[in-house]
C-alpha positions in Angstrom: 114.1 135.6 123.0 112.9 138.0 125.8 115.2 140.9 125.5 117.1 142.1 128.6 117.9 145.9 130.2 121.7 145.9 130.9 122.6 148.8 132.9 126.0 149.2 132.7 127.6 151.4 135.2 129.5 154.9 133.7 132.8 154.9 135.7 134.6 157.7 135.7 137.9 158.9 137.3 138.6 162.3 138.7 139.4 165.1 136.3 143.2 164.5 136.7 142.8 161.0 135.2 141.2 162.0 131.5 141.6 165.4 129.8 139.2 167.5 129.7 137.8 166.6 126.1 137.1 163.3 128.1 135.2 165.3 130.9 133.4 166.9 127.7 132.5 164.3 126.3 131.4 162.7 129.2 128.3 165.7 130.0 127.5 165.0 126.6 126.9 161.3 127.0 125.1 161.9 130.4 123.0 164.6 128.7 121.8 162.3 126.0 123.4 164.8 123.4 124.5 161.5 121.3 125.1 163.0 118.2 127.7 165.7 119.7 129.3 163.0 121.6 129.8 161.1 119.0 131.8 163.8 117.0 133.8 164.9 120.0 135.0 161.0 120.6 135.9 161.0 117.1 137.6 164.1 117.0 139.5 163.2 120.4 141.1 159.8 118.8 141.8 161.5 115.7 144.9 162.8 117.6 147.6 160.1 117.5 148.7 160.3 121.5 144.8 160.2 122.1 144.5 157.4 120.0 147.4 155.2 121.7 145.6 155.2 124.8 142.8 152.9 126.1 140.3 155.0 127.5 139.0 157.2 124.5 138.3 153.8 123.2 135.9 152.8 125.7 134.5 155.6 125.6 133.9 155.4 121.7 132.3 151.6 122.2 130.1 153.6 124.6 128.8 156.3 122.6 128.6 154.4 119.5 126.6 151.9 120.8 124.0 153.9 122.6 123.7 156.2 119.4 123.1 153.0 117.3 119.9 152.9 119.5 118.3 155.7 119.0 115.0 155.8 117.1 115.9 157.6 114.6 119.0 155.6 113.4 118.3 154.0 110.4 119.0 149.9 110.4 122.0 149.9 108.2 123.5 152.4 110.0 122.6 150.9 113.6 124.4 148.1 112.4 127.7 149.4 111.5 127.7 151.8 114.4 127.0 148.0 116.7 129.9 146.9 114.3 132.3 150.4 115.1 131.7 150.0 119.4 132.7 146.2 119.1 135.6 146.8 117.6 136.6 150.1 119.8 135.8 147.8 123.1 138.4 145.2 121.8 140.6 148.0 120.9 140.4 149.2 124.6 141.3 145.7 126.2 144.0 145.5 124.0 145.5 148.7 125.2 144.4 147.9 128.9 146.5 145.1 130.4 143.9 145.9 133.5 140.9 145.9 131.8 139.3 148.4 134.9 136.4 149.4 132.8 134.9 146.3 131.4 136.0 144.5 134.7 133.9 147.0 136.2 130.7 147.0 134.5 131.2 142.5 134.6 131.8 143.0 130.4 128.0 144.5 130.1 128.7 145.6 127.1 129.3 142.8 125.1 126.3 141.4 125.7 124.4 144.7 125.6 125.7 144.7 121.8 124.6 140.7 121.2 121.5 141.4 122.3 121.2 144.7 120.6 122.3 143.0 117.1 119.9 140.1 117.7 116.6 142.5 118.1 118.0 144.7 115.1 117.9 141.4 112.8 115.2 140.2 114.1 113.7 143.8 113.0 115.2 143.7 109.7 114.1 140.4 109.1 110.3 141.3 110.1 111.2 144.7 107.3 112.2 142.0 105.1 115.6 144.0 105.1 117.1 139.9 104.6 120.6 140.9 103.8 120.9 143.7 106.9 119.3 140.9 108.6 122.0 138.3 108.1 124.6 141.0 108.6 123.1 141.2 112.2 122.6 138.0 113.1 126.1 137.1 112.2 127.3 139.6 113.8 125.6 138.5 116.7 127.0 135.1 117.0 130.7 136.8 116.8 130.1 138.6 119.7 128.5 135.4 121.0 131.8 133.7 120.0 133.9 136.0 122.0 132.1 136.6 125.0 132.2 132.4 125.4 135.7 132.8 124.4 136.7 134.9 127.5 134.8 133.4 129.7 132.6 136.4 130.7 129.4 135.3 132.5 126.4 137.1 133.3 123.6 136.8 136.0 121.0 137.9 133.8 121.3 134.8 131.7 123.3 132.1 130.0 125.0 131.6 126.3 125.4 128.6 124.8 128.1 127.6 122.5 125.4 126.1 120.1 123.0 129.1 119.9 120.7 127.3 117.7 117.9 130.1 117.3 120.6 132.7 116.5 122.4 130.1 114.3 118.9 129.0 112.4 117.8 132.8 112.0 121.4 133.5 110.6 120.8 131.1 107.7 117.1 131.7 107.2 118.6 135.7 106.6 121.0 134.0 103.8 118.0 132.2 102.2 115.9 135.0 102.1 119.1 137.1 100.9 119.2 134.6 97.6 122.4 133.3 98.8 122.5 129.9 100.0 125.9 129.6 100.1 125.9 132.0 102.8 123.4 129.5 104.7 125.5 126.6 104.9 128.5 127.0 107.0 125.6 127.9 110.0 123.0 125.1 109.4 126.4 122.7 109.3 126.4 124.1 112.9 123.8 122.5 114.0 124.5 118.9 111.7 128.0 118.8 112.6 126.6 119.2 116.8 124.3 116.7 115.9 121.6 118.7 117.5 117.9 117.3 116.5 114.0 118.5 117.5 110.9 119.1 114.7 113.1 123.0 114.4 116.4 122.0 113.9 114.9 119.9 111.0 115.3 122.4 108.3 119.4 122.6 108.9 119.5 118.6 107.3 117.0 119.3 105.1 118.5 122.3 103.5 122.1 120.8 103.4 120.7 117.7 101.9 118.9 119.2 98.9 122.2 121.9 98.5 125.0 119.0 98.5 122.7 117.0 96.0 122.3 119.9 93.9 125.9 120.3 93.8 126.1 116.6 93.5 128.6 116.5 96.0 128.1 112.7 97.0 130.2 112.5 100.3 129.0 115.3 102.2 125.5 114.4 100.9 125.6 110.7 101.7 127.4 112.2 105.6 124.3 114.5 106.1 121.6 112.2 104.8 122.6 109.2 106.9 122.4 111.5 109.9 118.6 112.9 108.8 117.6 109.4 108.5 119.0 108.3 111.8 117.3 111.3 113.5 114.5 111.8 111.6 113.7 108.2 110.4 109.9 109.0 109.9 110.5 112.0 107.6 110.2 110.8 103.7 112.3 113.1 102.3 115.5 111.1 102.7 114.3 108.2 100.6 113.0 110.4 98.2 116.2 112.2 97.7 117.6 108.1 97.3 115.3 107.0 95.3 115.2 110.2 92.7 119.5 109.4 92.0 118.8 106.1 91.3 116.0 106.9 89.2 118.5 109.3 87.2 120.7 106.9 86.6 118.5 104.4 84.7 118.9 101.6 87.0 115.4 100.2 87.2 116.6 97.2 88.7 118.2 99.3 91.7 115.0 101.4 91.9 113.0 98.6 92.6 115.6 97.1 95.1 115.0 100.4 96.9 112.1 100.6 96.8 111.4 97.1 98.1 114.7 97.8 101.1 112.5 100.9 102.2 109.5 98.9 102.7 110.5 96.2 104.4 111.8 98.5 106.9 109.0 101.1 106.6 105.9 99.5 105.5 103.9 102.8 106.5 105.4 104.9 104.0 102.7 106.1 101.9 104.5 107.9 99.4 107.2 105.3 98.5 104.7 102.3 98.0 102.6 104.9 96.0 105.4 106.2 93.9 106.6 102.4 93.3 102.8 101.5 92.4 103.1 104.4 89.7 106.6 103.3 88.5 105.2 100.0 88.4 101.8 100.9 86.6 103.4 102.8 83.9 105.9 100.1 83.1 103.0 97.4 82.7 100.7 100.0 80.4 103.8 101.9 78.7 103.7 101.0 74.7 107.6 98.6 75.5 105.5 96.1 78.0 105.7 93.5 75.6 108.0 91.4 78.3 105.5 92.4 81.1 105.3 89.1 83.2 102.6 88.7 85.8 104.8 89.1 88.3 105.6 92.3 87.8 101.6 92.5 88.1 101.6 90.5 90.8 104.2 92.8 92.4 102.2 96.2 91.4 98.8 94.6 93.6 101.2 93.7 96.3 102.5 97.2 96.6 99.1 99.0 95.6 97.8 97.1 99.3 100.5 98.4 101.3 99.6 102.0 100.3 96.1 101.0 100.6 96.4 100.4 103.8 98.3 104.0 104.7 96.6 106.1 102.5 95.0 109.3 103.7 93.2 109.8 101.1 92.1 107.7 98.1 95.0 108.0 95.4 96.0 104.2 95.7 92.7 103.0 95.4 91.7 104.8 92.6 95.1 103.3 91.0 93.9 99.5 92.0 90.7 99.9 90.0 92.4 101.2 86.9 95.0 98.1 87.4 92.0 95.5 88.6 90.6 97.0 85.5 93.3 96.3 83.2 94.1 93.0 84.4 90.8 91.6 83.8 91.1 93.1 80.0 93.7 91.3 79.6 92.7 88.0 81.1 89.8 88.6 78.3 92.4 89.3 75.4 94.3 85.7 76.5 91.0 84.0 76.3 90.1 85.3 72.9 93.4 84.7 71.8 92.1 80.4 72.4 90.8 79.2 69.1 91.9 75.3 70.3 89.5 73.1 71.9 92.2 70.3 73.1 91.6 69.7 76.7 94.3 71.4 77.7 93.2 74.5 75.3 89.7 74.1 77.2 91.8 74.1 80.6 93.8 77.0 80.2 90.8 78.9 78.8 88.5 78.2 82.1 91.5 78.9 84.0 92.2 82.4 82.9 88.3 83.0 83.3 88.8 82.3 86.7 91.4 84.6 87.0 89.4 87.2 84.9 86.0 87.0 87.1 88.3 87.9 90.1 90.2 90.7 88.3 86.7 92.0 87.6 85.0 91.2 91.3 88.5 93.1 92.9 87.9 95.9 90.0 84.2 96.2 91.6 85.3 96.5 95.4 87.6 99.0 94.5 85.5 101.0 92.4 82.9 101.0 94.8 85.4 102.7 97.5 86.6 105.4 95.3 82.5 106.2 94.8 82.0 106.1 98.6 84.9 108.4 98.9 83.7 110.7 96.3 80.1 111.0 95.9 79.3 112.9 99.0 82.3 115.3 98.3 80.9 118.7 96.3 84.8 120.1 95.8 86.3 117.8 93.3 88.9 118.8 91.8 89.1 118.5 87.8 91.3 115.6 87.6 89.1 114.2 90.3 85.9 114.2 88.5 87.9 112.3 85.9 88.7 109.4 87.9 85.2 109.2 89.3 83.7 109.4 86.0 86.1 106.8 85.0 85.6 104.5 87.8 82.0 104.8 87.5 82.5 103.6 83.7 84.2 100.5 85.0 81.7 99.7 87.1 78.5 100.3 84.2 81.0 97.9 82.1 81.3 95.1 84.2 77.9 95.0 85.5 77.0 94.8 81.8 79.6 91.7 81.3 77.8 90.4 83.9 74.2 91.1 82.6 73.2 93.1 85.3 72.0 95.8 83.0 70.0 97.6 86.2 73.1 97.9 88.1 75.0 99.0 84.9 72.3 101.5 84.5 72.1 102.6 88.0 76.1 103.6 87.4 75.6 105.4 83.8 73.1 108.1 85.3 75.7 108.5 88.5 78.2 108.9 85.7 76.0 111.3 83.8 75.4 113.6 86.9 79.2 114.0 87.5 80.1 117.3 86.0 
């Protein structure tokens, strides 16, 4: 925010009006001598009939406030003397039923001091002073609050009740502070005014992951309807679904929503590769005794749709270890046949069949993870594993075949891979 000069004019009465102290303290302000000032106003209201009247108090917010600027205040204490001359200009109004002085200077002040506290957290924030930072920026917004609340306006520019980069810097302050509880009430701001954009974002984020922490299901289930209606291309709410239901054990549910996601977002790489993992394991975990083939019928079905979004080359690599597989077990089911009834003969030719194609898929899907990362010279450990895996598939079932150059042609690629 580009921060704005307020002058704010000094208005002074003749000497009859204020005693002299007033008059004193005055030359002191208009001679810079801050420090002096300062004492004398405090020494002045110290006096009980001082302190009753309205003026001195002005005069405190004044002086307090242009000392808090000086260079060498210190932070901390620029805040709480922001913090004193906010409180001694509402004391003043309070004892003014006329108000002459801020009427005067159009209530300059006030937003002298929310601008002030706003470029001291944004300082203390950039000193990574996060707690004097949040103090600020809080502050900020009250004086924000008030200003709105009277009415006052200002030619040099205009507050809005929903000051989201205030409200957003308040809470980033809190998080940095190590207190996200702090964070919430502000980022609920912004959910609650159902205000959107890529950096407003953060404020359903954050209260999405805090409520499901706490497991609090109502405002969780509030906030996360509103993030997916807003931000229906971000993953993070179905991840947050899909992670409870996982919790609980429910395969069954998982799956259902797994399969209501993508129906609606077919795109959604990381949800058809997450199921394709959830389905994989449960096919080659040691229990997949009651595996039916349409659970692997289901796993290639999903495998294609993150195929078909992937980025990179994650699901493929998955398909060849599960084009793989299947065609091992197409050859297991064969060798299991020792009839030779027709119908033994039948099924056996049958799942052959099915086992050359398990093997030809295995083959185009090897041959695109090797595409993908043969001219690559950054692999990454676990990388390297899968190509030299892949390429082992591929050596394997050109050998099955009797290809034995082909096969051969894939074991030195295999050796080369470090």
């Amino acid at each position: 925010m580009k921060k704005i000069s307020i002058l704010l004019l000094l208005v002074f009465s003749a000497a009859a009006v204020f005693s002299q102290s007033l008059d004193e303290i005055n030359e002191m302000l208009g001679k810079k001598e801050y420090k002096n000032a300062k004492t004398g106003i405090d020494k002045y209201l110290s006096d009980p009939k001082n302190s009753a009247k309205a003026e001195g108090w002005y005069y405190k917010g004044r002086i307090y406030n242009v000392f808090s600027k000086e260079p060498a205040t210190a932070e901390n204490d620029a805040y709480e003397l922001k913090n004193t001359a906010y409180e001694a200009f509402k004391k003043y109004q309070q004892l003014d039923d006329k108000d002459l002085h801020m009427k005067l200077e159009a209530y300059g002040s006030y937003l002298d001091l929310y601008f002030g506290l706003y470029d001291l957290g944004a300082t203390q924030f950039n000193n990574k002073n996060f707690t004097g930072a949040y103090a600020s920026f809080k502050k900020a917004l009250e004086v924000e609050d008030y200003i709105l609340a009277k009415n006052y306006t200002y030619t040099q520019v205009t507050l809005s009740k929903i000051d989201t980069s205030l409200i957003l810097n308040t809470a980033k302050s809190a998080i940095q502070a190590k207190n996200d509880d702090l964070a919430v009430p502000y980022y609920k701001k912004i959910v609650d005014a159902n205000i959107t954009g890529e950096a407003n974002l953060e404020a359903y984020e954050f209260l999405v992951e805090y409520y499901n922490k706490k497991e609090d299901a109502g405002p969780l289930a509030e906030v996360l309807a509103k993030g997916k209606k807003y931000y229906p291309s971000d993953n993070y709410w179905d991840q947050i679904e899909l992670n409870n239901i996982a919790k609980k054990g429910d395969q069954a549910a998982l799956y259902a929503k797994y399969d209501e996601i993508l129906a609606t977002n077919p795109k959604n790489f990381v949800v058809a590769y997450n199921y394709a993992v959830d389905l994989y394991k449960k096919i080659n975990s040691g229990s997949a005794k009651d595996v039916t083939e349409a659970t692997k019928d289901k796993l290639t079905s999903v495998l294609k749709i993150a195929i078909a979004s992937d980025d990179g080359i994650d699901a493929t690599v998955l398909m060849a270890n599960h084009m793989y597989n299947t065609a091992s077990d197409y050859l297991t089911a064969i060798s299991l046949i020792k009839g030779t009834k027709p119908e033994d003969v039948k099924k056996k030719n049958d799942l052959k069949i099915q086992k050359d194609k398990a093997l030809d898929d295995c083959i185009m899907y090897s041959d695109l993870v090797v595409k993908y990362y043969e001219p690559k010279t950054d692999l990454k450990a676990s990388q390297n594993a899968n190509f030299k895996i892949v390429l082992g598939y591929l050596s394997e079932i050109y050998n099955l075949k009797g290809n034995k150059a082909k096969a051969d042609e894939y074991d030195k690629k295999r050796a080369a891979v470090k």
